[in-house]
C-alpha positions as CSV (number, residue, x, y, z in Angstrom):
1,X,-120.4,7.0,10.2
2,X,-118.5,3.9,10.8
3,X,-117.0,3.4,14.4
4,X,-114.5,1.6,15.7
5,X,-116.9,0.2,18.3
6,X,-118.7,-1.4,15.9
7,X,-115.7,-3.2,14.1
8,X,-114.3,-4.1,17.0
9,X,-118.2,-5.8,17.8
10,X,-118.5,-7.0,14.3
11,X,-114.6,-8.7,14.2
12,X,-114.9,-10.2,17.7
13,X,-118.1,-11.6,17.2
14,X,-116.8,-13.8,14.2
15,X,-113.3,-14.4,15.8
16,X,-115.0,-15.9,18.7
17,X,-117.7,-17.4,17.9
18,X,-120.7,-15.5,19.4
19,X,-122.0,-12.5,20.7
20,X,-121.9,-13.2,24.4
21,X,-117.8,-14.0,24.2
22,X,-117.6,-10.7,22.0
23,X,-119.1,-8.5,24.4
24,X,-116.9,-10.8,27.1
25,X,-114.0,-10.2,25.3
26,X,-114.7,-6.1,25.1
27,X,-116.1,-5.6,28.9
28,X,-119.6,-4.6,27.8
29,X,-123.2,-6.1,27.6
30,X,-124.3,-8.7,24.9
31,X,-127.2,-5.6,24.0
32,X,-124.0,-2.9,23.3
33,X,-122.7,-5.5,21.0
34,X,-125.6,-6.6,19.1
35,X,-126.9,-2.6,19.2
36,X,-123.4,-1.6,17.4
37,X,-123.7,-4.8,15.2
38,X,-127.5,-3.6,14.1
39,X,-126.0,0.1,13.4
40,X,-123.3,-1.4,10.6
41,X,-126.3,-3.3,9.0
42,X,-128.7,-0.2,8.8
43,X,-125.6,2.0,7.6
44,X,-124.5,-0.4,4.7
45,X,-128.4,-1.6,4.3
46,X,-127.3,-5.3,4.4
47,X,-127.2,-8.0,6.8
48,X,-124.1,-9.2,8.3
49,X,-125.2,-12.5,10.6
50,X,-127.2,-15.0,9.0
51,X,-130.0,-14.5,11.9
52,X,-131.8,-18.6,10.8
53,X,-129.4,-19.8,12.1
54,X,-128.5,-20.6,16.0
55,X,-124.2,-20.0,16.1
56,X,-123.1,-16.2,15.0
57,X,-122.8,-17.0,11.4
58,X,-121.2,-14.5,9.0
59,X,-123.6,-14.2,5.8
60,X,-121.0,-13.5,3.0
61,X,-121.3,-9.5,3.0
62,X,-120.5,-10.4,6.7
63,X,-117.0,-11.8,5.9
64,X,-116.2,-9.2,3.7
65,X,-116.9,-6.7,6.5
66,X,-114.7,-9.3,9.0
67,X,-111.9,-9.0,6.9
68,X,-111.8,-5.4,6.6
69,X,-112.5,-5.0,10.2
70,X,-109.2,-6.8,10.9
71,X,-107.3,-4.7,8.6
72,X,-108.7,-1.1,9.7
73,X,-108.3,-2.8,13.4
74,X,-104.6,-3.7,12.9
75,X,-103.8,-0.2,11.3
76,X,-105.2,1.4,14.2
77,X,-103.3,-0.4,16.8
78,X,-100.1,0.3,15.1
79,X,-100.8,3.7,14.8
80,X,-102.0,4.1,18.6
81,X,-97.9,2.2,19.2
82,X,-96.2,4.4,17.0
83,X,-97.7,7.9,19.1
84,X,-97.9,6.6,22.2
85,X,-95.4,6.4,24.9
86,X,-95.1,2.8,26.1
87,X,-96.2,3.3,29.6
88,X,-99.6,3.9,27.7
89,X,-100.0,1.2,25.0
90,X,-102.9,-1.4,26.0
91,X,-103.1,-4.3,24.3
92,X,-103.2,-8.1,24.4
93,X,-100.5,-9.9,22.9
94,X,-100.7,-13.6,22.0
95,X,-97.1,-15.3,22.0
96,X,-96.7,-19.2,21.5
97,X,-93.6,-20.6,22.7
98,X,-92.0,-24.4,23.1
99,X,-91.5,-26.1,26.0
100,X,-87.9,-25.7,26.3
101,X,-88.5,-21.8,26.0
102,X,-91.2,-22.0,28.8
103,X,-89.4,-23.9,30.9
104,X,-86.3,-21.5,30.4
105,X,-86.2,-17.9,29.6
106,X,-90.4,-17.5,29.3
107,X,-90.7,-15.9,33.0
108,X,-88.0,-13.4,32.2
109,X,-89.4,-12.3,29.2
110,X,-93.2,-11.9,30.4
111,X,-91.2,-10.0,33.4
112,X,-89.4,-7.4,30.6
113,X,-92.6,-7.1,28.6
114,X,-93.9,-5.9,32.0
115,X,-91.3,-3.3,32.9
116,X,-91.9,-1.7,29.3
117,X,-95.3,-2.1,28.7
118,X,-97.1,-2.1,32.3
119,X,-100.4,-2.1,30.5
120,X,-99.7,-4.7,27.7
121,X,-101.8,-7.9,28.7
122,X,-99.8,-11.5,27.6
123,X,-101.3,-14.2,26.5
124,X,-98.9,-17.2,26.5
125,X,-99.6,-20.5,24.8
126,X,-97.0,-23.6,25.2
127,X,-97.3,-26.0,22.2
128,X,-95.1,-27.8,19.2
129,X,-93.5,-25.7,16.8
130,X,-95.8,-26.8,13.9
131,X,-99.1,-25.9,15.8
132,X,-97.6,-22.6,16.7
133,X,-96.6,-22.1,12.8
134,X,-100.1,-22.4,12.3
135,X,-101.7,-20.5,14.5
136,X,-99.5,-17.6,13.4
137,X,-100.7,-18.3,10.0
138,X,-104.8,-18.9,11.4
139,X,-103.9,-15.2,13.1
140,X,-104.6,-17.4,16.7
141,X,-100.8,-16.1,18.0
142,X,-99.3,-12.8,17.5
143,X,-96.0,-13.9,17.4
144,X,-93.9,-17.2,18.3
145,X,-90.5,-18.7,19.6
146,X,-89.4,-21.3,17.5
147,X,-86.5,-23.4,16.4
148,X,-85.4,-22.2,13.1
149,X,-87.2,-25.6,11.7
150,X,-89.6,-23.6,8.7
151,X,-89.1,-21.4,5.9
152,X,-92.4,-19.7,4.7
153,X,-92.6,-16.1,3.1
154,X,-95.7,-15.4,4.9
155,X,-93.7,-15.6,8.1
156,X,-90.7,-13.6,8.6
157,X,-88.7,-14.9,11.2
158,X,-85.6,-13.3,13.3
159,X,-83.2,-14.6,15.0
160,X,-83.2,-14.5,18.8
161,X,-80.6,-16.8,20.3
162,X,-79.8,-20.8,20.3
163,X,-79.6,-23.2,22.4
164,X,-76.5,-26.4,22.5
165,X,-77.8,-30.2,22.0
166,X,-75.9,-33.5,23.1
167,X,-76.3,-36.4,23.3
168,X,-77.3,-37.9,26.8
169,X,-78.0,-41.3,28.6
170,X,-78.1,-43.1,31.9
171,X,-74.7,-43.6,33.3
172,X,-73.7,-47.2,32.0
173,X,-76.3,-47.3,29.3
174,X,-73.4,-47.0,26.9
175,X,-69.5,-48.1,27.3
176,X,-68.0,-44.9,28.8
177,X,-64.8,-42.9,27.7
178,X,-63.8,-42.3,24.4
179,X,-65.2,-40.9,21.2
180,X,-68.3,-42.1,19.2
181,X,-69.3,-41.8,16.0
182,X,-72.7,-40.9,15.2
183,X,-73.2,-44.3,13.3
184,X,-72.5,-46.0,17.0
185,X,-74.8,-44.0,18.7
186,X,-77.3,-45.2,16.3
187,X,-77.2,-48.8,17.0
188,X,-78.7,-47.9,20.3
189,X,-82.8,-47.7,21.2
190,X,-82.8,-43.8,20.1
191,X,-85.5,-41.3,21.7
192,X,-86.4,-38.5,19.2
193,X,-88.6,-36.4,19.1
194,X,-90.2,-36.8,15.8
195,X,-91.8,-34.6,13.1
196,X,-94.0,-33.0,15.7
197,X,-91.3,-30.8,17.0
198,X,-89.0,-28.2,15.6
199,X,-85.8,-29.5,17.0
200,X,-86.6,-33.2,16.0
201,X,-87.4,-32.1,12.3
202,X,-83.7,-30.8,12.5
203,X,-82.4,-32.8,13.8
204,X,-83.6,-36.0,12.2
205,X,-82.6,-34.3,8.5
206,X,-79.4,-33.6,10.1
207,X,-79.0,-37.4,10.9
208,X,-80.1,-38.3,7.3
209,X,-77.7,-35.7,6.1
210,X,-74.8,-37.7,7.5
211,X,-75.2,-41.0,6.7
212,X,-77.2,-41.9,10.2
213,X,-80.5,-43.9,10.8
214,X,-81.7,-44.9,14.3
215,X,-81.8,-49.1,14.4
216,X,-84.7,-48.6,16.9
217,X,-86.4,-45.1,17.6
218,X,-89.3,-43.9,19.9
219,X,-90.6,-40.9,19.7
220,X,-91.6,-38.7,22.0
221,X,-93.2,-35.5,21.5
222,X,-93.2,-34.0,25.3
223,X,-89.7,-32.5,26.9
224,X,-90.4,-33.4,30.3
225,X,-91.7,-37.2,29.0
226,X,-88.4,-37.2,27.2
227,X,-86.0,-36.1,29.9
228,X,-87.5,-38.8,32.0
229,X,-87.6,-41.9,29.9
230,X,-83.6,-41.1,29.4
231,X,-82.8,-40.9,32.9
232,X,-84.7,-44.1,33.4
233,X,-82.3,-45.4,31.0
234,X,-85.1,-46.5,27.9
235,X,-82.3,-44.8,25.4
236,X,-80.5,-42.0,24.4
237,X,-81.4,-39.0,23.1
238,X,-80.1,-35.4,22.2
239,X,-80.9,-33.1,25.2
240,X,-80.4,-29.4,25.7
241,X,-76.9,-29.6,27.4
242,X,-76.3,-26.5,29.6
243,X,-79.4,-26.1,31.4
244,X,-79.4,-29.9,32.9
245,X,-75.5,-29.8,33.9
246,X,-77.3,-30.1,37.7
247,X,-78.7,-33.6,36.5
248,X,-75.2,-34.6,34.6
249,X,-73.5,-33.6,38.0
250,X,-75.6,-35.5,40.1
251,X,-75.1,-38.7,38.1
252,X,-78.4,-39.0,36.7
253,X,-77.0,-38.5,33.1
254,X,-73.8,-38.7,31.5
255,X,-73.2,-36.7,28.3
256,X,-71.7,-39.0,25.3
257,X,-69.3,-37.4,23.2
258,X,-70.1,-38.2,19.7
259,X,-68.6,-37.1,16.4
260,X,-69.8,-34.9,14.3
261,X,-71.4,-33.2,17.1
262,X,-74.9,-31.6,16.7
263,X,-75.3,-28.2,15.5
264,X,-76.6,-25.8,17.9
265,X,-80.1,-25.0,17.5
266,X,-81.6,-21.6,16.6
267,X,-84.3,-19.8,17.6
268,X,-86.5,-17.1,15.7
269,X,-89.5,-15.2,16.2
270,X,-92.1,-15.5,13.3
271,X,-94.8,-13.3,12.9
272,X,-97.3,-12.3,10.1
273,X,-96.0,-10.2,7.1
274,X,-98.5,-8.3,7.1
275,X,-98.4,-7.9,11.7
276,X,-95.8,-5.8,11.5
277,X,-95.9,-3.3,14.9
278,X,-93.7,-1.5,16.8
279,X,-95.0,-3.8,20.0
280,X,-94.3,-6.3,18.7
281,X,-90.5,-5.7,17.2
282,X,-89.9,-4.5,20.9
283,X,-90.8,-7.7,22.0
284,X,-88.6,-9.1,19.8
285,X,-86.0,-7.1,20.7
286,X,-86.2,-8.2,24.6
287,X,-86.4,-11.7,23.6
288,X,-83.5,-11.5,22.0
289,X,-81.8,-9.7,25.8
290,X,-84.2,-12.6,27.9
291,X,-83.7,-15.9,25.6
292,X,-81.1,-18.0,27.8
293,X,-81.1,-21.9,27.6
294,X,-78.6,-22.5,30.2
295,X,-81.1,-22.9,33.4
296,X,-84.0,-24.6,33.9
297,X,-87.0,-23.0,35.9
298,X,-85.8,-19.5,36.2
299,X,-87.5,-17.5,38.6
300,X,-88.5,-13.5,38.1
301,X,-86.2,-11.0,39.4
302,X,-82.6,-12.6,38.2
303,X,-79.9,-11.6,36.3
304,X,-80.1,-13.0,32.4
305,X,-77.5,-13.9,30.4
306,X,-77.5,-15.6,27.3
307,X,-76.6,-19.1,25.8
């Protein structure tokens, strides 16, 4: 009879790569694994690893058997959530977020994960939205914290909070006082962040929207690279407002007010159709109570409120 032993052995050997990271990745011997692998190919009489060659290599009975090992595997984890209390649940959990998340509100989540799930394992990965859209789709991540920058039917998304954009420069950069329109703004050297990032696709279709094109942009994919090129006074740029207000009141930026004002950004969680878990809606759930733009480097341990 089929075990769950051997699925797990069969599904981590081709999600990984080999059978040494498989039996790595389930605290066992290489021998266990390929012993449990050897014990699907005697009871279905067919080989599942092309054995001429020298990676793990799936033969194409093999990736049949991968697929369904991921299905019966998924099935059985939701099950295991749905009966068991959640002081019990074990499991990994792969969650991408973007930088502005990890520099924010990502310590208070991992903290309320903790709390609820003591023996839920995280695995966090900090990258662009787009990458983290795909390796939702790849099944790489579990779940991610976006901007609300995609719209694909294979990833549901919901809402968990939003975050407010302005614009922002070097004190003296731009004439001070008064009102600017957005047309002004963009006569000036503009730092955006690009097609690479969630917020920068937004925005940038936002700026189309009204009329506005950048006479000289640079862009910059990385927060922190951003954040410092504007306070060294290279150009202005549209910068989460409430979590720098200790920057704007120690005269390293001033905020520009500039009409139409940006529209706040969203944030969703997106996850696989087909992913759907207990786990992970509860996560979804505390993200929603955790996600709070207004401070940068939040330590463990405080008292959350939300943007």
């Amino acid at each position: 009879m089929m075990t769950f032993k051997q699925l797990e052995a069969l599904y981590w050997i081709g999600q990984l790569g080999g059978f040494s990271q498989a039996a790595h990745k389930l605290h066992t011997t290489q021998s266990a694994v390929s012993k449990r692998v050897h014990e699907l190919e005697q009871l279905f009489e067919t080989e599942l690893f092309d054995r001429s060659q020298r990676s793990a290599r799936l033969t194409e009975k093999g990736e049949e058997m991968f697929l369904l090992a991921r299905k019966l595997l998924t099935q059985r984890d939701a099950a295991v959530e749905q009966f068991s209390r959640p002081e019990v649940i074990e499991r990994r959990v792969r969650i991408g977020f973007t930088e502005l998340s990890a520099m924010t509100w990502l310590p208070a989540l991992v903290e309320a994960i903790q709390r609820a799930y003591p023996k839920v394992v995280i695995e966090p990965t900090v990258d662009s939205s787009p990458v983290l859209r795909d390796r939702v789709l790849a099944d790489e991540l579990d779940l991610v914290f976006v901007p609300d920058a995609f719209s694909d039917a294979r990833i549901p998304s919901v809402r968990v909070g939003q975050v407010e954009h302005v614009w922002m420069c070097k004190p003296g950069l731009v004439r001070a006082g008064g009102l600017m329109r957005l047309h002004e703004i963009a006569q000036h050297r503009m730092l955006v962040q690009g097609p690479q990032s969630g917020t920068g696709r937004v925005y940038d279709a936002w700026m189309k929207a009204q009329g506005a094109e950048p006479a000289e942009a640079i862009v910059v994919s990385n927060l922190v690279a951003m954040l410092g090129l504007v306070v060294s006074g290279i150009g202005v740029s549209y910068l989460p407002h409430r979590c720098l207000s200790p920057l704007l009141a120690a005269g390293m930026l001033t905020k520009l007010e500039v009409q139409p004002a940006l529209p706040p950004m969203s944030y969703v969680a997106m996850h696989k159709g087909e992913h759907r878990s207990s786990l992970i809606a509860s996560i979804v759930v505390l993200a929603r109570e955790c996600c709070d733009f207004t401070r940068m480097f939040q330590g463990l341990g405080q008292t959350f409120v939300r943007a």
